[in-house]
C-alpha positions in Angstrom: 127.1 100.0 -0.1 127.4 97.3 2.4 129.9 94.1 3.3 132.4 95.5 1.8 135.6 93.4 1.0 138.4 94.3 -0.5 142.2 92.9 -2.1 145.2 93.1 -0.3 145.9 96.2 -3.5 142.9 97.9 -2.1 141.0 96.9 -4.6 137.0 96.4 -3.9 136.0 92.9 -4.6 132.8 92.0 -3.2 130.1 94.6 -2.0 125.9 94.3 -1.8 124.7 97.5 -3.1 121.4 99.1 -3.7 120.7 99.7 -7.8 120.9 103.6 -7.4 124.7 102.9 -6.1 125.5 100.7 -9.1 127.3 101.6 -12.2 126.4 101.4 -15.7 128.2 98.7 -16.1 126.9 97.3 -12.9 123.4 97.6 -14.0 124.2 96.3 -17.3 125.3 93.0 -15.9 122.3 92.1 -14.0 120.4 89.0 -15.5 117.2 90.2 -17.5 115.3 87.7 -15.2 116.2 89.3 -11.8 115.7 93.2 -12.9 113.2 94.8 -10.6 113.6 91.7 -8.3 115.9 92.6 -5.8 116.1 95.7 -3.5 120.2 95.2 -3.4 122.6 93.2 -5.8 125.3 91.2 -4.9 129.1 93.1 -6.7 132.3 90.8 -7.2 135.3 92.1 -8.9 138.9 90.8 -9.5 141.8 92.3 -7.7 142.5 93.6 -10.7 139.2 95.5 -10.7 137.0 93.5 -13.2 133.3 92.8 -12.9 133.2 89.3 -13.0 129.7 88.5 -11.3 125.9 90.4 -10.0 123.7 88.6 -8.7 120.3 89.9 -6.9 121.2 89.7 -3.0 117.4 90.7 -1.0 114.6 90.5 -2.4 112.1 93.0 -2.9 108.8 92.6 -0.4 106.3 92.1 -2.8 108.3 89.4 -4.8 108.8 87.5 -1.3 105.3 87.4 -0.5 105.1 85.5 -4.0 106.9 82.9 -3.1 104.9 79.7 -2.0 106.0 76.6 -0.3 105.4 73.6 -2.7 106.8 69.8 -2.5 110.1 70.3 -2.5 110.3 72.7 0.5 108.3 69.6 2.3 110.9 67.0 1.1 113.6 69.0 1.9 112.4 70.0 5.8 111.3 66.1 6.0 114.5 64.1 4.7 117.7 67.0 4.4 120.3 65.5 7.1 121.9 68.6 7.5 119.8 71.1 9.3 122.3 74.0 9.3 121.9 74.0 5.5 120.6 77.5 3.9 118.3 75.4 1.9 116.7 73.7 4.8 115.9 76.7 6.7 114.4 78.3 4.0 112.7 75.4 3.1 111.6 75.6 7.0 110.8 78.9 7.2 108.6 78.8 3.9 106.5 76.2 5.3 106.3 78.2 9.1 107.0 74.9 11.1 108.7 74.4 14.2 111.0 71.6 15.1 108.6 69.8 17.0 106.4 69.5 14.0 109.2 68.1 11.4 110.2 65.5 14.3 106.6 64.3 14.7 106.0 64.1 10.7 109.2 62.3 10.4 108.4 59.8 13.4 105.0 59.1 11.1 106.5 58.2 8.2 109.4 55.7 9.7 106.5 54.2 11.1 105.3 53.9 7.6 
């Protein structure tokens, strides 16, 4: 169990854990779609010690390597404002492009 947080009442609230650290109930509350997905899961609880939330927190190798960039990872690199964003640097790092590259594609189409 890792990045552990927890309520002034000691009370965990938020914790990334691998699935052989979760609990039934834990397990029970992952999503059908991201079973198998994810090496570690993503724990919230209340203070009062209800699960509210799990959601998958790294995915596994295998299911990385899956993912493709597409359109929308070009759009976003190309016209996202913000380039702190999480989605932008994924975007980014899907496509393997440096910042040289974005500048000069972006200088070609203001050209137009």
């Amino acid at each position: 169990m890792t990045n552990e947080q927890y309520a002034k009442n000691g009370q965990l609230v938020s914790a990334v854990k691998n699935f052989e650290e979760m609990t039934g109930e834990e397990k029970e509350a992952i999503r059908p779609v991201d079973k198998g997905q994810f090496v570690s899961y993503h724990v919230q609880y209340n203070k009062n010690g209800e699960l509210l939330h799990v959601s998958g927190a790294e995915l596994k190798e295998e299911v990385n390597a899956d993912v493709k960039p597409d359109l929308l990872d070009s759009l976003q690199v190309l016209f996202n404002k913000n380039k702190h964003s999480k989605a932008y640097q994924s975007a980014k790092k899907r496509l393997d492009v440096t910042n040289e590259q974005i500048n000069e594609a972006r200088q070609v189409i203001n050209r137009g």
